[in-house]
C-alpha positions as CSV (number, residue, x, y, z in Angstrom):
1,X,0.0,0.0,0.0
2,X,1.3,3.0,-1.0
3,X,0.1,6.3,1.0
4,X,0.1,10.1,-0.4
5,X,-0.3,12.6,2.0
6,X,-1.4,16.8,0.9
7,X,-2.2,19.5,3.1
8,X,-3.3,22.9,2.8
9,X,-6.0,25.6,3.7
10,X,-9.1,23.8,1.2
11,X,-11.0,26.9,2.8
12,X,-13.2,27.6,-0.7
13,X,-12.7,24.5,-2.1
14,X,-12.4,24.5,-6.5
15,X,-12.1,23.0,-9.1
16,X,-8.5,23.3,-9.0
17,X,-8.2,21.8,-5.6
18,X,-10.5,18.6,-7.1
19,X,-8.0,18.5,-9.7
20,X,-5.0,18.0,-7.4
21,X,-6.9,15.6,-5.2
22,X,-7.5,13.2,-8.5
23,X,-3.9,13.6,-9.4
24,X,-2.5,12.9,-6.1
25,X,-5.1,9.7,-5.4
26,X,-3.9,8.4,-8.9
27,X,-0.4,8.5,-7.6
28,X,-0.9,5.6,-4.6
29,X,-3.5,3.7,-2.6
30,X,-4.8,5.9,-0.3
31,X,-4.7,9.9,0.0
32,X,-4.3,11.6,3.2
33,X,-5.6,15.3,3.2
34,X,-3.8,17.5,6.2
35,X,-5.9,20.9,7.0
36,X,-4.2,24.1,8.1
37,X,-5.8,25.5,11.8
38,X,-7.8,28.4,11.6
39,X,-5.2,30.6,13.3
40,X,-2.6,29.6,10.5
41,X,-4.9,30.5,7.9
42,X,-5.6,34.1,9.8
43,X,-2.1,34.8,9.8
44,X,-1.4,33.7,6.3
45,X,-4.5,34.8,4.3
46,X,-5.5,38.0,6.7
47,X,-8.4,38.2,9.9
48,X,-11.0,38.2,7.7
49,X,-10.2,34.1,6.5
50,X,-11.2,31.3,6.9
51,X,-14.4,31.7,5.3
52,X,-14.9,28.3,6.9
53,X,-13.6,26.8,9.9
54,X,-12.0,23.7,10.2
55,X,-15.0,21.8,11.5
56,X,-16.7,22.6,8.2
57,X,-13.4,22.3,6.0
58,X,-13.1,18.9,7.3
59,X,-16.9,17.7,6.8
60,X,-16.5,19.1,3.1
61,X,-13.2,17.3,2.5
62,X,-14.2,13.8,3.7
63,X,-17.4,14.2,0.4
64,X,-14.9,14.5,-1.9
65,X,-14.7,10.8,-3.4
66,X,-10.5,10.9,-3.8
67,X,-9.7,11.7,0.0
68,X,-9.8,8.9,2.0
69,X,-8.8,10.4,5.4
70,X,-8.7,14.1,6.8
């Protein structure tokens, strides 16, 4: 078994974030999504972000058919 592991903010989720998730799950047997904390994502993207927090980012991330664990 072969394990690929991403991680980022995924706070407005697109189609360019799908795309990367289908590439990466292509590349092994199961794909392991890592989600920035809310504070990280304040400090890097400005107070006013996340639009969602990580509660929701999670829920939204483990629908997405390519992700097998958040």
């Amino acid at each position: 078994m072969k394990n690929i592991w991403t991680n980022g903010c995924f706070d407005i989720i697109h189609a360019g974030h799908i795309a990367l998730f289908e590439y990466a799950k292509n590349l092994g047997d199961n794909l392991f999504v890592g989600i920035d904390s809310d504070e990280r994502i304040k400090i890097n993207k400005g107070l006013n972000r996340p639009i969602n927090n990580v509660a929701l980012r999670q829920k939204v991330l483990l629908s997405i058919k390519y992700i097998d664990r958040v």
